[in-house]
N, CA, C and O atoms as a GROMACS GRO file, in nm:
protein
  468
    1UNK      N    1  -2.646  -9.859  -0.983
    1UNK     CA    2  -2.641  -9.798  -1.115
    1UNK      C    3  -2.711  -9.663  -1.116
    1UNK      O    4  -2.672  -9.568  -1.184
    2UNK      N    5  -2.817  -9.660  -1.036
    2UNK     CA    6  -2.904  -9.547  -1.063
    2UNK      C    7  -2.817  -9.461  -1.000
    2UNK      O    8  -2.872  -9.357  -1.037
    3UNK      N    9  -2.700  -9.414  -0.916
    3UNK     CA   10  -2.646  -9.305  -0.897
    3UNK      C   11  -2.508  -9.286  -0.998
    3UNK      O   12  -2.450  -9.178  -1.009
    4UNK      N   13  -2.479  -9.370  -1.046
    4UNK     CA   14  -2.381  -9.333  -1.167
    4UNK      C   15  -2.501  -9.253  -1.281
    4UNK      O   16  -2.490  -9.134  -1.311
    5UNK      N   17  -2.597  -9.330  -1.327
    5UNK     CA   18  -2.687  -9.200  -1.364
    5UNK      C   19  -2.721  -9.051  -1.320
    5UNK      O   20  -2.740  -8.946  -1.382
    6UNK      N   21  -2.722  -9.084  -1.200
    6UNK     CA   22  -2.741  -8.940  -1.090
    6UNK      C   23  -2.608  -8.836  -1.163
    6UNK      O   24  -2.627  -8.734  -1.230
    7UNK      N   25  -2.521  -8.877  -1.139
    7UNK     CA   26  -2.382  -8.807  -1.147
    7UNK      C   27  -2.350  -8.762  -1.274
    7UNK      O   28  -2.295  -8.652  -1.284
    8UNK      N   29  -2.373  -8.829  -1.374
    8UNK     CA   30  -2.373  -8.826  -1.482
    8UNK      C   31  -2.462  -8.704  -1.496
    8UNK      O   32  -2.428  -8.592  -1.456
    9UNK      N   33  -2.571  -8.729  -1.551
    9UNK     CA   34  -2.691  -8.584  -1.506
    9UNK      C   35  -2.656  -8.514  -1.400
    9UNK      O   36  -2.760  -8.453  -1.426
   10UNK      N   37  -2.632  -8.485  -1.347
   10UNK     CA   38  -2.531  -8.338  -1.252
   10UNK      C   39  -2.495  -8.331  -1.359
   10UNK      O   40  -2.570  -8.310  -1.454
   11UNK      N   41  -2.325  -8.356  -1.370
   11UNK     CA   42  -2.255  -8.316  -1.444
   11UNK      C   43  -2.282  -8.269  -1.572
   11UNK      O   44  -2.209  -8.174  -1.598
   12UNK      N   45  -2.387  -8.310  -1.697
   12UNK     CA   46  -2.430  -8.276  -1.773
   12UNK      C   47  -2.552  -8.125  -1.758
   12UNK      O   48  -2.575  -8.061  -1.861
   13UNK      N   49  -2.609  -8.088  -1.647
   13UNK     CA   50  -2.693  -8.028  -1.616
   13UNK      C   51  -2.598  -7.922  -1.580
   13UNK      O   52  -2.620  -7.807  -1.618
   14UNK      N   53  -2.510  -7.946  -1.520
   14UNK     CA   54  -2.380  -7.815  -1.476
   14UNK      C   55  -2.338  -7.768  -1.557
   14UNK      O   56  -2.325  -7.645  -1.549
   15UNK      N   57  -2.289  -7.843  -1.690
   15UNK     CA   58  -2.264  -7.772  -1.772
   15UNK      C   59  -2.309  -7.698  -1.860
   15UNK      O   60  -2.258  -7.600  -1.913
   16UNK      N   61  -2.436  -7.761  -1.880
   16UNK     CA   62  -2.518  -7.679  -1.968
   16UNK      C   63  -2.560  -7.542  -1.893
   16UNK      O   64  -2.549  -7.436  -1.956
   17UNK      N   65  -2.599  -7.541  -1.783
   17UNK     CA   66  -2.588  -7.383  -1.686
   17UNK      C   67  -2.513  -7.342  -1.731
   17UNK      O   68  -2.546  -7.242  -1.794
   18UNK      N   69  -2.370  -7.377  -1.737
   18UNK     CA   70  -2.256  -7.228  -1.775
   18UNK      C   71  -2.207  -7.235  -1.888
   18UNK      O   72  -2.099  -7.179  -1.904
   19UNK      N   73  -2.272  -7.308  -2.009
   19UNK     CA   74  -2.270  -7.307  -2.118
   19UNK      C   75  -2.410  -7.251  -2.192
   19UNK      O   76  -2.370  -7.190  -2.291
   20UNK      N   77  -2.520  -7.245  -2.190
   20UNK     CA   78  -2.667  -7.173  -2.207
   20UNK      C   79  -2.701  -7.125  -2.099
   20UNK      O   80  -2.780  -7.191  -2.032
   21UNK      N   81  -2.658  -7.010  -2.052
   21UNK     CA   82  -2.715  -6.925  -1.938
   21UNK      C   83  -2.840  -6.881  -1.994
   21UNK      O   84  -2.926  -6.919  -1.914
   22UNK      N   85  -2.890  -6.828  -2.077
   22UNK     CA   86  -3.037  -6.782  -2.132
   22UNK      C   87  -3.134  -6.859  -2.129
   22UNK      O   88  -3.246  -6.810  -2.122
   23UNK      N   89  -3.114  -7.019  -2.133
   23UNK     CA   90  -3.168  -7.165  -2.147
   23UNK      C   91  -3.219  -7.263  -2.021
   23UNK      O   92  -3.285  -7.367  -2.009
   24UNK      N   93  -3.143  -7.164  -1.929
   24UNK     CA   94  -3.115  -7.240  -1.797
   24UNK      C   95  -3.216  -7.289  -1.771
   24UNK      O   96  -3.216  -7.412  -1.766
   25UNK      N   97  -3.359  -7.209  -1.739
   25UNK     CA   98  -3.428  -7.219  -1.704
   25UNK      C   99  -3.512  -7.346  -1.818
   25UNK      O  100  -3.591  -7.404  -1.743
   26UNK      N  101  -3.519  -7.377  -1.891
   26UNK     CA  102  -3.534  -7.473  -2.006
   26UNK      C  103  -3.500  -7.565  -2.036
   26UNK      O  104  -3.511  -7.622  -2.144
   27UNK      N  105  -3.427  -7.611  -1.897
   27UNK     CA  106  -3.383  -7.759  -1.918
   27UNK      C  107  -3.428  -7.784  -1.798
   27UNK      O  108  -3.379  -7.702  -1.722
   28UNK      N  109  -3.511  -7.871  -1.733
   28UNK     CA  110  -3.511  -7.954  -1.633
   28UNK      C  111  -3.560  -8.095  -1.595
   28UNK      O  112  -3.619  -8.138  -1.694
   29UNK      N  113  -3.562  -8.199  -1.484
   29UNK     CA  114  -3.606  -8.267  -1.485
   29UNK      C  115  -3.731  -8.278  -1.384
   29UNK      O  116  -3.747  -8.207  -1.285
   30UNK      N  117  -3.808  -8.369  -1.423
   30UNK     CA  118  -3.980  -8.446  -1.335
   30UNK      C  119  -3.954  -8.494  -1.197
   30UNK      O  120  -3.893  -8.401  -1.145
   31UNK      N  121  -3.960  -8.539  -1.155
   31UNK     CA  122  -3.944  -8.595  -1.019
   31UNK      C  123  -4.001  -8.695  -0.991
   31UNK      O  124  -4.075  -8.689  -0.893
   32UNK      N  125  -3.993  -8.800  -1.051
   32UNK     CA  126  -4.031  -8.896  -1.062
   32UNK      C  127  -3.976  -9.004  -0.973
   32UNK      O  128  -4.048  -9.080  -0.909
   33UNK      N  129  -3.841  -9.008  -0.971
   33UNK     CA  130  -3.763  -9.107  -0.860
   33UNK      C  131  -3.793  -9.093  -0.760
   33UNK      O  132  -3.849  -8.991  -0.718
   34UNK      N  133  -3.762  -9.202  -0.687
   34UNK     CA  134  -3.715  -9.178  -0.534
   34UNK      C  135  -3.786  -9.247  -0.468
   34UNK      O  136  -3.896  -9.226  -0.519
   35UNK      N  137  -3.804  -9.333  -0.367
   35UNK     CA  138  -3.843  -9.388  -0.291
   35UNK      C  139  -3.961  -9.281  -0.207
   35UNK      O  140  -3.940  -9.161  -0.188
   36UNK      N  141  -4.074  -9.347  -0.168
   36UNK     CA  142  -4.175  -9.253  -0.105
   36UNK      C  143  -4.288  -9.345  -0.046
   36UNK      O  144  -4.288  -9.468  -0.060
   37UNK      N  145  -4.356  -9.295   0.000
   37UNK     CA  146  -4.442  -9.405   0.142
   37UNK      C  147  -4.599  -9.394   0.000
   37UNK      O  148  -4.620  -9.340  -0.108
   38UNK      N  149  -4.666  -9.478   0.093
   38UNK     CA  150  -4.798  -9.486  -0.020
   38UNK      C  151  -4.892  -9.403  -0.018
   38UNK      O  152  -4.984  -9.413  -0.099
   39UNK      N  153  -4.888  -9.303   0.076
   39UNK     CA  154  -5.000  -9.170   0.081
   39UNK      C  155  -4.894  -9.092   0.016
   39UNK      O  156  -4.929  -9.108  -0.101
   40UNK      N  157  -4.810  -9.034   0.012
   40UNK     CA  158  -4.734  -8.972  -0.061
   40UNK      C  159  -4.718  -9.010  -0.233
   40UNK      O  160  -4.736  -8.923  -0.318
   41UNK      N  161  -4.685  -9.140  -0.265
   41UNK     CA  162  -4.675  -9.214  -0.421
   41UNK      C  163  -4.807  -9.204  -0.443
   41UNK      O  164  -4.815  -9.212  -0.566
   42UNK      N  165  -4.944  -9.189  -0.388
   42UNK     CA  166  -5.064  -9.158  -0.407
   42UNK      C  167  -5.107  -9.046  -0.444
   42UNK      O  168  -5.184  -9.037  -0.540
   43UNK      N  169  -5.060  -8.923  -0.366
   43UNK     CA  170  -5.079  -8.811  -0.394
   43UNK      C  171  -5.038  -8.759  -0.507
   43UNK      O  172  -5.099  -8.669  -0.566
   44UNK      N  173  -4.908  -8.820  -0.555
   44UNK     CA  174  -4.830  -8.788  -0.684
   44UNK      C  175  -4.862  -8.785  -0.792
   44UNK      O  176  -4.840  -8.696  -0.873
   45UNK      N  177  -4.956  -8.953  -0.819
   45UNK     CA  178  -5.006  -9.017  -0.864
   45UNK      C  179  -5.129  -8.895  -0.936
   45UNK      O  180  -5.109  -8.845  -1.047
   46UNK      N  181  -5.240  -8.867  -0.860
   46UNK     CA  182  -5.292  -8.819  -0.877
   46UNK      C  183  -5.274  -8.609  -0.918
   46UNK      O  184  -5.365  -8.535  -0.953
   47UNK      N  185  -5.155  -8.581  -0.900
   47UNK     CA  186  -5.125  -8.481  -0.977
   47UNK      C  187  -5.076  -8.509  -1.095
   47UNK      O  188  -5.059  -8.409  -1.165
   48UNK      N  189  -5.041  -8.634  -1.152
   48UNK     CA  190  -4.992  -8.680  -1.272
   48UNK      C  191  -4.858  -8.666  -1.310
   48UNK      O  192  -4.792  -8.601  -1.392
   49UNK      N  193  -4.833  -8.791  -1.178
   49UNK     CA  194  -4.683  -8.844  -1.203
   49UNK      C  195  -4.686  -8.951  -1.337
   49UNK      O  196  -4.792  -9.008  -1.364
   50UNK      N  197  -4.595  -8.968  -1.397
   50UNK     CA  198  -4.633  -9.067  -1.483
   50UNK      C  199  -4.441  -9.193  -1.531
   50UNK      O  200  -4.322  -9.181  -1.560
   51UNK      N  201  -4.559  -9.305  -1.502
   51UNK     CA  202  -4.411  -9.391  -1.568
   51UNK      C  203  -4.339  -9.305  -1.680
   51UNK      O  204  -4.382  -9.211  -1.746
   52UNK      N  205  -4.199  -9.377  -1.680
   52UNK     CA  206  -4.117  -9.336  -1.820
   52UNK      C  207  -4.078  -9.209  -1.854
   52UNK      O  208  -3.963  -9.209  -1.898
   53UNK      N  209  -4.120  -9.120  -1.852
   53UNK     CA  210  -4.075  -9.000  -1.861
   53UNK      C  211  -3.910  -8.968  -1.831
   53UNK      O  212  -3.827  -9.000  -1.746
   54UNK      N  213  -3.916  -8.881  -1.965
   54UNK     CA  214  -3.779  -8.861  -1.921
   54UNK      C  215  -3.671  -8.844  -1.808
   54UNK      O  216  -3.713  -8.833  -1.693
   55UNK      N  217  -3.510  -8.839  -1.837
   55UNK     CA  218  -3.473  -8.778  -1.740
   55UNK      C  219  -3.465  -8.622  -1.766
   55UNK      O  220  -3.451  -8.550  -1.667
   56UNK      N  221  -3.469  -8.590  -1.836
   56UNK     CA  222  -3.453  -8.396  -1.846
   56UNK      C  223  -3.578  -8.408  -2.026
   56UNK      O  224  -3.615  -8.479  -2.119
   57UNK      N  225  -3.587  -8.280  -1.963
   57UNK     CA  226  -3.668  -8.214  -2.084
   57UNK      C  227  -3.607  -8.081  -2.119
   57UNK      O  228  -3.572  -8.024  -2.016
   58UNK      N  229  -3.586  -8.026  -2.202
   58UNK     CA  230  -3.520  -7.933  -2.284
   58UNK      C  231  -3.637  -7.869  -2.385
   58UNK      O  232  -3.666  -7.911  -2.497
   59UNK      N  233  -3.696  -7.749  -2.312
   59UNK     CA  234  -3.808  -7.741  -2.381
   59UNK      C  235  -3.721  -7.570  -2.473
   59UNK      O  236  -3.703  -7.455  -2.434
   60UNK      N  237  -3.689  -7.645  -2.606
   60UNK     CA  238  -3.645  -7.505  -2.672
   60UNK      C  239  -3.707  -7.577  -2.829
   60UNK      O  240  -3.645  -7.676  -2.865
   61UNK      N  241  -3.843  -7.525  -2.934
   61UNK     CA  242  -3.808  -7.586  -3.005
   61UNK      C  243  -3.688  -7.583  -3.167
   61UNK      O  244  -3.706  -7.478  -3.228
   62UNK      N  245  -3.613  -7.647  -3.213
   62UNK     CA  246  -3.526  -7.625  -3.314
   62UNK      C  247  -3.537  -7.741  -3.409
   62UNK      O  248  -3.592  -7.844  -3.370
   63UNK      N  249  -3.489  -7.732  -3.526
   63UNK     CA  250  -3.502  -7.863  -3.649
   63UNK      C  251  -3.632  -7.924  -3.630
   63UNK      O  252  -3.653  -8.044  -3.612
   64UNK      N  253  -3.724  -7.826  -3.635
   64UNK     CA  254  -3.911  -7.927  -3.676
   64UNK      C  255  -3.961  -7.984  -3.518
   64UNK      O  256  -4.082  -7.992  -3.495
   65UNK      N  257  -3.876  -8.016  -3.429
   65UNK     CA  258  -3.925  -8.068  -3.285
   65UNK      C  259  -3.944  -7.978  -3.201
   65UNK      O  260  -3.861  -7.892  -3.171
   66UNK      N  261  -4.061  -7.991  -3.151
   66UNK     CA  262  -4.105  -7.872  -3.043
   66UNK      C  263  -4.054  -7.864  -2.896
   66UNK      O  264  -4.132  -7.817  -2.813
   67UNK      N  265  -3.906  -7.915  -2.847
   67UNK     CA  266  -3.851  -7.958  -2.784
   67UNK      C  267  -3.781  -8.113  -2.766
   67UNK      O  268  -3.829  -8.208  -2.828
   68UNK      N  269  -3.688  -8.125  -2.695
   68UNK     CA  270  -3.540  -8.255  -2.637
   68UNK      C  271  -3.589  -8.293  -2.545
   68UNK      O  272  -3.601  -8.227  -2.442
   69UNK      N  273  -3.644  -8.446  -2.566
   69UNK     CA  274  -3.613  -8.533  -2.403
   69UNK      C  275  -3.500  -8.558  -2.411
   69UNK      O  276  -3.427  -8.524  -2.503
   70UNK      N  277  -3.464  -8.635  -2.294
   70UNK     CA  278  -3.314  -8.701  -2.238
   70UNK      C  279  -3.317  -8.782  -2.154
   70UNK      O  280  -3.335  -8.750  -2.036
   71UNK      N  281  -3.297  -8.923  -2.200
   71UNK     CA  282  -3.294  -8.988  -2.064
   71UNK      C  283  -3.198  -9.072  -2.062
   71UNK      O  284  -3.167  -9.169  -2.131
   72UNK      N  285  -3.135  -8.999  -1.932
   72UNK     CA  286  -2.981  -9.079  -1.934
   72UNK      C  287  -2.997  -9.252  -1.879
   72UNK      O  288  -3.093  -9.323  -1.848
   73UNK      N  289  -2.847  -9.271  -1.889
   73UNK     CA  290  -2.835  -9.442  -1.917
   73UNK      C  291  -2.712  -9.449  -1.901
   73UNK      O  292  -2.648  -9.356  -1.949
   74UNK      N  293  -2.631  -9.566  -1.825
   74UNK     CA  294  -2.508  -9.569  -1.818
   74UNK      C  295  -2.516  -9.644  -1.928
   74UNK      O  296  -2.622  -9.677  -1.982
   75UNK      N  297  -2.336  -9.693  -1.986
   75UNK     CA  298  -2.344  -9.804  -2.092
   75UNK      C  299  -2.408  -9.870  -2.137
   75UNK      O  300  -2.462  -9.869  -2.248
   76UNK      N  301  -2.416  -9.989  -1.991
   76UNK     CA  302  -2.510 -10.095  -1.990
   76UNK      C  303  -2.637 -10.056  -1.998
   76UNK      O  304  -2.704 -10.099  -2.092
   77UNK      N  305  -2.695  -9.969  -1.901
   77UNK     CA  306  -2.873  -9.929  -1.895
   77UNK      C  307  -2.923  -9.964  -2.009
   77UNK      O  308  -2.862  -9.968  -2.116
   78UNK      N  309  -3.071  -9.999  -1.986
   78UNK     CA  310  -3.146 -10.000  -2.079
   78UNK      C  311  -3.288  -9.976  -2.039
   78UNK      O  312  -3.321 -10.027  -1.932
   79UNK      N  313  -3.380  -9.908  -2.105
   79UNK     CA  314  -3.493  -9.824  -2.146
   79UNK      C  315  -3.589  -9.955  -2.048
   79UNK      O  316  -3.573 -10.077  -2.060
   80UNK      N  317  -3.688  -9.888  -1.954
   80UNK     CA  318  -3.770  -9.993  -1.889
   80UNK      C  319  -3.894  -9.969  -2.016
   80UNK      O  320  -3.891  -9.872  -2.091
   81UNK      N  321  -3.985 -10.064  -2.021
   81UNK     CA  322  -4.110 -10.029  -2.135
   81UNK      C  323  -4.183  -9.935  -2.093
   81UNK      O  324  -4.257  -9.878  -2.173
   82UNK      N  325  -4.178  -9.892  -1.947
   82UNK     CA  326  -4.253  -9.746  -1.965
   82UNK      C  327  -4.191  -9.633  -2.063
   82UNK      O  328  -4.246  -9.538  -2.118
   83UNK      N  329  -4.049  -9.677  -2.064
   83UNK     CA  330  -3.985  -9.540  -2.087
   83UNK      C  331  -3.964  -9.540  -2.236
   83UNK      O  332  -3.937  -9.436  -2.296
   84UNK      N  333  -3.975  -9.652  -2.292
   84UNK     CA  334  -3.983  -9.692  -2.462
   84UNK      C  335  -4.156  -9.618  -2.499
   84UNK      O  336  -4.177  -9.553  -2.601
   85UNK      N  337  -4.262  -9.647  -2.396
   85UNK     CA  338  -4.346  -9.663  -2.442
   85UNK      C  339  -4.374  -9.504  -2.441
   85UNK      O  340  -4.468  -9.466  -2.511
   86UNK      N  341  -4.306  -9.414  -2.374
   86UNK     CA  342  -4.330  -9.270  -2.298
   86UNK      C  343  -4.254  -9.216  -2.463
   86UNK      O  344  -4.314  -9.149  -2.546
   87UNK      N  345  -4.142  -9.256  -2.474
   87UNK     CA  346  -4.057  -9.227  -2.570
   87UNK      C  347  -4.146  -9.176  -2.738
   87UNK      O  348  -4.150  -9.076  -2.810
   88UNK      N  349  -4.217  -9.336  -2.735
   88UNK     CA  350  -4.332  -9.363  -2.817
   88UNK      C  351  -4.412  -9.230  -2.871
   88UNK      O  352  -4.432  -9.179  -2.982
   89UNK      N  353  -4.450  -9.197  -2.723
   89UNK     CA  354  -4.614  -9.110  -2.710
   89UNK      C  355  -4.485  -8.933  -2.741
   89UNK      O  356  -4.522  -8.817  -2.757
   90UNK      N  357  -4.403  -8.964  -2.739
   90UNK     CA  358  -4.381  -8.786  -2.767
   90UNK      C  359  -4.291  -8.731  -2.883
   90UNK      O  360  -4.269  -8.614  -2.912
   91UNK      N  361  -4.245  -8.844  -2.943
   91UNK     CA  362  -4.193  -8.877  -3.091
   91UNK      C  363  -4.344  -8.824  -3.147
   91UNK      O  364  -4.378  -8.712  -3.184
   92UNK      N  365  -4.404  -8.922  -3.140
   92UNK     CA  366  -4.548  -8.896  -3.184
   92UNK      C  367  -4.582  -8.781  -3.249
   92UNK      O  368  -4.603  -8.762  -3.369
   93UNK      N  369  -4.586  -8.669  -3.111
   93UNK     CA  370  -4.608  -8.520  -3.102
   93UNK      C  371  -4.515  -8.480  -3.157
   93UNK      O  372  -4.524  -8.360  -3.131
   94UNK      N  373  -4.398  -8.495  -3.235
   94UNK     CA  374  -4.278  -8.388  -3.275
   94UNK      C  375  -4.181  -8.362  -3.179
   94UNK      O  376  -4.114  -8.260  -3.194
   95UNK      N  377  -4.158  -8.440  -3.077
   95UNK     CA  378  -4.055  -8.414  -3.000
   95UNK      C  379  -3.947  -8.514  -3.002
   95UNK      O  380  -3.981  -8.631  -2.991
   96UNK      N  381  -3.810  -8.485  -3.014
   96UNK     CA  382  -3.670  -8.543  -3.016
   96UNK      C  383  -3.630  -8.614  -2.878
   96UNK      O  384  -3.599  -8.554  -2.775
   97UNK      N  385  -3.636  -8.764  -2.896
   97UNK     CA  386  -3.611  -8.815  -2.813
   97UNK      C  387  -3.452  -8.885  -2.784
   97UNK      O  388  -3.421  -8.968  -2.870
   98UNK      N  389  -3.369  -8.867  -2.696
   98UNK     CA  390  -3.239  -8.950  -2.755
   98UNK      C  391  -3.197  -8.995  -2.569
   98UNK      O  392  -3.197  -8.928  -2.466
   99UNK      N  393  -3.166  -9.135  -2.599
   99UNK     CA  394  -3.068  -9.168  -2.487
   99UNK      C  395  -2.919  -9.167  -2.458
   99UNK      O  396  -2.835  -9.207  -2.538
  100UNK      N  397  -2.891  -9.118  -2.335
  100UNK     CA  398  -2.769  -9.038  -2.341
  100UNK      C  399  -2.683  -9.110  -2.246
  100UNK      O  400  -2.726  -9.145  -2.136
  101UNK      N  401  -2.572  -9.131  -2.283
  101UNK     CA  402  -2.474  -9.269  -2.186
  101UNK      C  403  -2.322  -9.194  -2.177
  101UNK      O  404  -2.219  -9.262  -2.169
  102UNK      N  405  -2.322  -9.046  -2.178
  102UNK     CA  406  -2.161  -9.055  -2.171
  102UNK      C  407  -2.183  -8.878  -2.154
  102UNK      O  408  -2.276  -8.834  -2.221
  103UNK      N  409  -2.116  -8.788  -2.082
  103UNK     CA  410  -2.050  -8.676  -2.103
  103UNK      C  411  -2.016  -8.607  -2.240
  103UNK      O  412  -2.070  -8.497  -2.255
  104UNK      N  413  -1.965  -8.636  -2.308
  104UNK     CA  414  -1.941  -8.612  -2.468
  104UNK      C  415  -2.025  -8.654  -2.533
  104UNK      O  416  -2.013  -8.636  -2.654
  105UNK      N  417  -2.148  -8.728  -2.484
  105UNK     CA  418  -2.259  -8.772  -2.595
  105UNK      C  419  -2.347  -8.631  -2.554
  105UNK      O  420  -2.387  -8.554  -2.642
  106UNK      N  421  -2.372  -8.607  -2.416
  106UNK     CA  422  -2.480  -8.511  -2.364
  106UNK      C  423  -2.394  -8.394  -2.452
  106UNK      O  424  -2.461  -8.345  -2.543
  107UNK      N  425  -2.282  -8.351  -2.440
  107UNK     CA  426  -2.233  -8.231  -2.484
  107UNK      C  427  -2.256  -8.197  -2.646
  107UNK      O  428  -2.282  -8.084  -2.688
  108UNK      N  429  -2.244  -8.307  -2.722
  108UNK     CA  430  -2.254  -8.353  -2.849
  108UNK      C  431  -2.385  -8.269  -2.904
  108UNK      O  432  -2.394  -8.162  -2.963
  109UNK      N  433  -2.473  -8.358  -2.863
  109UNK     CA  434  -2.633  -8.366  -2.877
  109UNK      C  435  -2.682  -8.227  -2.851
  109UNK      O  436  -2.764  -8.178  -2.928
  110UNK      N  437  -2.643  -8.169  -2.760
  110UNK     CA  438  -2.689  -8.008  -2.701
  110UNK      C  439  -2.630  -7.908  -2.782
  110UNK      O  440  -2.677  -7.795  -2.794
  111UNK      N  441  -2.543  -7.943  -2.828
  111UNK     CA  442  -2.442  -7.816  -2.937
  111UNK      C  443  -2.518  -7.805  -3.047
  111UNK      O  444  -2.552  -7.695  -3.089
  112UNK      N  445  -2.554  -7.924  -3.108
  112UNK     CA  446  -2.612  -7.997  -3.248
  112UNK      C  447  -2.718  -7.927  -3.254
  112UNK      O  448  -2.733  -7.848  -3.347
  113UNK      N  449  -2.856  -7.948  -3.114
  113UNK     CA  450  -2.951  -7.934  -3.123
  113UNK      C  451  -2.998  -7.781  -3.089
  113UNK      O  452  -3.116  -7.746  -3.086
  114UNK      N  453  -2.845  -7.664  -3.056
  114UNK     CA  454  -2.904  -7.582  -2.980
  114UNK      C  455  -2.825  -7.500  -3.123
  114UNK      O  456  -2.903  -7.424  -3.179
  115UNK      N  457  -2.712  -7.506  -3.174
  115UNK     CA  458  -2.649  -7.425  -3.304
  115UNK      C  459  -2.668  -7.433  -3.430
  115UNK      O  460  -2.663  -7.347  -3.517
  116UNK      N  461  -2.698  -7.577  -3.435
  116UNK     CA  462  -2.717  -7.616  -3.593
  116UNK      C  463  -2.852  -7.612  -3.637
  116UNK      O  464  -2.935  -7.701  -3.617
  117UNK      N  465  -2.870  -7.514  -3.691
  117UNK     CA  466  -3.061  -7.476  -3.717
  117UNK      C  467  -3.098  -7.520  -3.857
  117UNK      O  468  -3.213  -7.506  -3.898
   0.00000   0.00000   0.00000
């Protein structure tokens, strides 16, 4: 599952490049995935990797939120409690959180949040 997510995010990340060229730089994701040995997941650790966190951040702010998380999800996916609980902590702060399961949902959401002021 986690690379139908992968693909999904490409594809949503591609487009937004050649659709907000000025923005580009304003959308990215953490690096949080991936398999890694325990002096390495240690080191991470301690620069402040953190559960849950999104998959992309969209730091532009518009409509009262001081920036867009995004964390994609196929259909089925569903939110681990870090990522409810991460979700939690930045709602909190004024930031727009939404989970994203489809091509036309990511495209949707980015038009909305980047035209409609």
């Amino acid at each position: 599952m986690r690379h139908l997510e992968s693909k999904l995010q490409q594809s949503c990340v591609g487009w937004f490049r050649l659709q907000y060229r000025p923005l580009t730089l304003n959308l990215f994701t953490v690096g949080n995935g991936g398999a890694r040995s325990r002096i390495e997941a240690a080191i991470m650790n301690g620069e402040g990797v953190t559960a849950g966190v999104a998959d992309l951040l969209l730091l532009v702010p518009r409509h009262n939120y001081h920036g867009l998380c995004i964390e994609m999800k196929t259909l089925k996916g569903r939110q681990a409690e870090s990522q409810k609980l991460w979700q939690q902590a930045v709602e909190a702060q004024g930031y727009r959180y939404e989970v994203v399961r489809s091509f036309d949902e990511f495209k949707k959401l980015i038009d909305w949040y980047l035209k409609n002021e």
